[in-house]
C-alpha positions as CSV (number, residue, x, y, z in Angstrom):
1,X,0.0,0.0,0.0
2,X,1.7,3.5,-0.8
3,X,1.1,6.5,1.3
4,X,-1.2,9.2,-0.1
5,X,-1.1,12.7,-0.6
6,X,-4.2,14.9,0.5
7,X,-4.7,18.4,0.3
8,X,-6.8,20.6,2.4
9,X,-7.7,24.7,1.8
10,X,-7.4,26.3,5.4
11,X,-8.2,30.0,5.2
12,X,-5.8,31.2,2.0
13,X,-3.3,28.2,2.0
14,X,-4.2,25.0,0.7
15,X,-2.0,22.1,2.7
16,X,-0.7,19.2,1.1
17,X,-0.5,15.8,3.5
18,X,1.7,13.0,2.8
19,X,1.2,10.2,5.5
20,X,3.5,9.3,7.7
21,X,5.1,5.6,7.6
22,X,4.2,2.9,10.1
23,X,7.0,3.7,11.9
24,X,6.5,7.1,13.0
25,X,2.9,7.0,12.7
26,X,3.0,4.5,15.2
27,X,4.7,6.3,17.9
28,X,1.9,9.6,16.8
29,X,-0.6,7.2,17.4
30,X,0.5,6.0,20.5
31,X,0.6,9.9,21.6
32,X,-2.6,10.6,20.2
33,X,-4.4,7.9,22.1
34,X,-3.1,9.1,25.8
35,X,-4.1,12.8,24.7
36,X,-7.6,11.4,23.2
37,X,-8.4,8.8,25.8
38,X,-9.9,11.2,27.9
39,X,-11.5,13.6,26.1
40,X,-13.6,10.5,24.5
41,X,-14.6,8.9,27.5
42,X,-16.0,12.4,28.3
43,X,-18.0,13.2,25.2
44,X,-19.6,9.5,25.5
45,X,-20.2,9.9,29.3
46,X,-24.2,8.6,29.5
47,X,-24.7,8.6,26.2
48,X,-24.9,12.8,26.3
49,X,-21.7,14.4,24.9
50,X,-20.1,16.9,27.6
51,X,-17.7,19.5,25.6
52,X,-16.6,20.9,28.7
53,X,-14.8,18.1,30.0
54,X,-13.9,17.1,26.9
55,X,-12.0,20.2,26.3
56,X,-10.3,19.5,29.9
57,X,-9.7,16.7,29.3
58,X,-7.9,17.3,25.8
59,X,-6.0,19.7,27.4
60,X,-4.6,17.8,30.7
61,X,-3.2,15.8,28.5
62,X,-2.0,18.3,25.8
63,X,1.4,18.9,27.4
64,X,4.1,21.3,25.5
65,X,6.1,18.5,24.5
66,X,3.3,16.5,23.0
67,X,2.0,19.7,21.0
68,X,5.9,19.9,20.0
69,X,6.1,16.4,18.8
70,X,2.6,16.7,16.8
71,X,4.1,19.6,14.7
72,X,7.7,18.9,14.4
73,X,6.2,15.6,13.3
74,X,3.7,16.7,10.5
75,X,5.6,20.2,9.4
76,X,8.1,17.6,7.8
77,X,5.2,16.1,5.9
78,X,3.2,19.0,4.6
79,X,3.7,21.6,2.0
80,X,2.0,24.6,1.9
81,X,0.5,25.8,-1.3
82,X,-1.1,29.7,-2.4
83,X,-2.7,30.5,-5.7
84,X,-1.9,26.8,-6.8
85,X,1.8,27.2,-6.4
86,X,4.0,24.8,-3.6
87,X,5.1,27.3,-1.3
88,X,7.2,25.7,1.2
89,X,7.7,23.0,3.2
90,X,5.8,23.6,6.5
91,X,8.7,23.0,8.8
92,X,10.6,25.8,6.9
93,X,7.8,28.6,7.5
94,X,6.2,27.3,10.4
95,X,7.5,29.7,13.2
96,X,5.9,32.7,11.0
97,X,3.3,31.0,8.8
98,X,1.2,30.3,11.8
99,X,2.3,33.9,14.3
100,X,-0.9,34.9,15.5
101,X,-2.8,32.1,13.9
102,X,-3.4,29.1,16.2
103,X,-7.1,28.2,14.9
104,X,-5.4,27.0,11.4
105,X,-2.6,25.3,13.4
106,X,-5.2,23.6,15.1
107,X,-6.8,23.0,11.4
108,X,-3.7,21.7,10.0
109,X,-2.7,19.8,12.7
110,X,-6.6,17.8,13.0
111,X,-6.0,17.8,8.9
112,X,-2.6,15.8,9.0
113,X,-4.0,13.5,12.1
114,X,-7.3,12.7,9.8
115,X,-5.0,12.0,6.9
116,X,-3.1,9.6,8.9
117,X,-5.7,8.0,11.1
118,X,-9.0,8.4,9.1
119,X,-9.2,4.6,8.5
120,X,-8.7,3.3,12.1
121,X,-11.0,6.5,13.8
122,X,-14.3,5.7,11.4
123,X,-13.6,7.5,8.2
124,X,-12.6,10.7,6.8
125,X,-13.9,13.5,9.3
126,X,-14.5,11.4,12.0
127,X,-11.4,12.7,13.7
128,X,-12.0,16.3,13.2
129,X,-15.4,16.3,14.1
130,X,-14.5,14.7,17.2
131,X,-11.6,17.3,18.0
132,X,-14.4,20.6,16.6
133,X,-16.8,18.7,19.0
134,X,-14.3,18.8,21.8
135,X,-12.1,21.0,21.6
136,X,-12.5,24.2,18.8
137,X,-15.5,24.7,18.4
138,X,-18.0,24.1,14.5
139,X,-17.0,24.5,11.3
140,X,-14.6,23.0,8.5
141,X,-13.1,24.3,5.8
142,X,-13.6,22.7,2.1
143,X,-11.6,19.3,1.7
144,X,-10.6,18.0,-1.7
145,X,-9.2,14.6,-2.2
C-alpha cells in the first residue's frame, strides 16, 4: 500500500499531507491515544456528549512536549500551497506562517491526524469532528481529495 497525498484549503493556504510511515505514525498514534483517551470517555459519558470536560480533558493531557512532537512531526510532511503554487515545506515557515494564527494550526494539525488516522477513527472526518466537538468549536473548511 503506498502513502497518499491529501490536500486541504485552510483559510488562504491550501495544505498538502503526505502520511507518515508505520514507523512514525505509530509512535503519533501511540501519543494521540493518551491525549484522546480522555476527552472521549467524556463526550460518551451517559450517552450525552459533555464538551466541557472534553476540552479539559484534551488539554490535561495536551502537554508542550506533545504539541511539540505533533508539529515537528507533521511540518516535515506538509507543503504549503497559495494561488496553486508549492510554497514551502511547513517545517521551513512554520515559526511565522502560523504567528498569531493558532485556529489554522489547530486545522492543520486535525488535517494531517485525519490524513493519517481516518481509516482506524471511522472514516474521513470522524477525527475532526470529534476534535471541533471537543475542543474548537463548529466549522470546517472545504476538503478535496
Amino acid at each position: 500500500m503506498a502513502r497518499t497525498n491529501k490536500t486541504k484549503l485552510i483559510g488562504s493556504h491550501t495544505y498538502e499531507v503526505t502520511q507518515l510511515g508505520a514507523i512514525e505514525g505509530r509512535k503519533v498514534f501511540a501519543r494521540l491515544a493518551q491525549v484522546m483517551g480522555g476527552m472521549v470517555g467524556a463526550l460518551a459519558v451517559g450517552g450525552k456528549p459533555n464538551p466541557v470536560d472534553a476540552f479539559k480533558s484534551f488539554a490535561e493531557a495536551m502537554t508542550p512536549e506533545i504539541m511539540d512532537y505533533f508539529c515537528d512531526t507533521f511540518t516535515k510532511v506538509t507543503q504549503v500551497h497559495k494561488d496553486g503554487n508549492k510554497v514551502l515545506y511547513l517545517k521551513d515557515i512554520f515559526d511565522d506562517h502560523f504567528a498569531d494564527n493558532y485556529g489554522e494550526m489547530v486545522e492543520w494539525l486535525t488535517f494531517c491526524l485525519e490524513v493519517n488516522f481516518a481509516s482506524f477513527l471511522g472514516g474521513a472526518g470522524g477525527l475532526g469532528a470529534l476534535l471541533r466537538k471537543g475542543t474548537v468549536g463548529s466549522g470546517s473548511p472545504s476538503q478535496k481529495e
